[in-house]
C-alpha positions, 0 to 999 in steps of 0.5 A: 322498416325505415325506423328499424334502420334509423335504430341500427344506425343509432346504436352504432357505439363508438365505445363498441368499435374502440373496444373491438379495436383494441382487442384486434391490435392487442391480438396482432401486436402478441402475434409478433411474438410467434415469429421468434422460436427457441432455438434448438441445439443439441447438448454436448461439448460444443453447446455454448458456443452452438447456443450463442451462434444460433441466439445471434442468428436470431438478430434479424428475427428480434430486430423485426419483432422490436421494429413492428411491436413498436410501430404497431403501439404508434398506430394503436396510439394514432387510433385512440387519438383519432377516435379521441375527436371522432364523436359520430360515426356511420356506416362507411367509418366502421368499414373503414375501421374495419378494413384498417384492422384487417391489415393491421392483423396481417402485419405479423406476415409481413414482420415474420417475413422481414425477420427472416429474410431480413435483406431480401427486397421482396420482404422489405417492399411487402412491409413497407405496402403493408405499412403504407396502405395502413397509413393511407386507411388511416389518412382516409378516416380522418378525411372522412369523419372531419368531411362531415364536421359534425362527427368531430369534436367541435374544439377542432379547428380547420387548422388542427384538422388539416395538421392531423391530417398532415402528420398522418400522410408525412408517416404514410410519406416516410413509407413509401419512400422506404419501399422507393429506397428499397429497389436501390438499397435494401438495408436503406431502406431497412435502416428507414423502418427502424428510424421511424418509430424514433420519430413517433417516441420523441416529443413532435407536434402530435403531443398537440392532440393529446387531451 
């Protein structure tokens, strides 16, 4: 009994957990999509006009679509970064990385909620949680797996550790400061998730951890 489960552990692949991984975040960032409809106008005289009204009103909906396809590509990018160093893995990690896809697949709810009550503080504060506590996962997987030192890639060192570890919480930091922002100011704290993916596109010191 004890050999079969010293086997299972060992066949645990982080090739298997990447691929699924992949899979989920391709799922969930095509997902996006399905929250932009065509919009519906009746022909007649009027139809340019009522086609141009009803495409402008579908801004907030395009707006989350961009926000959230984006952000999604940064966490998708973080992953692969993280699992780039992360050599070993065991059972509480796939959990992790379990729990951390599962919220990861529910951002479509959050971004549909945002696209159409783009305004409301309700929908901006369940998009900010829904965000944070993928960034707080996120911050928790690598604190785990650099916890054991021997799941990560020797050429780390305790200060290129402590970085990684920093730059997840800094985005986890912009976070929750946008739900805070949202209960005075909601286009504030709208105006924060479209600048936070700036933050990511631009050369900034991640470009470090990319081999």
């Amino acid at each position: 009994m004890a050999s079969k489960k010293i086997n299972i552990l060992k066949s645990l692949s982080i090739e298997r957990l990447n691929a699924f991984s992949d899979g989920v975040f391709a799922i969930a960032i095509t997902l996006l999509v399905l929250g932009i409809a065509v919009p519906e106008v009746m022909p007649g005289p009027h139809l340019n006009e009522e086609l141009t009204n009803r495409l402008i009103a579908l801004f907030p909906k395009v707006l989350s679509f961009g926000i959230s396809f984006t952000i999604i590509g940064i966490f998708w990018f973080g992953h692969h970064l993280l699992f780039q160093y992360i050599k070993k893995i065991d059972r509480n990690l796939i959990w992790l990385n379990i729990f951390l896809l599962m919220v990861i697949s529910f951002i479509p709810f959050p971004a549909a909620l945002l696209g159409e009550y783009g305004y409301a503080q309700p929908a901006i504060l369940i998009y900010g949680l829904t965000l944070l506590i993928v960034g707080i996962l996120f911050a928790t997987i690598w604190w785990y797996a650099a916890r054991k030192r021997n799941f990560i890639d020797d050429s780390l060192d305790d200060h290129m550790i402590k970085k990684a570890l920093n730059i997840i919480l800094l985005a986890s930091m912009s976070y929750f400061i946008a739900i805070v922002v949202s209960f005075f100011n909601p286009f504030i704290s709208l105006l924060i998730y479209v600048l936070i993916p700036i933050l990511y596109i631009i050369p900034s010191p991640i470009d470090e951890f990319i081999k």
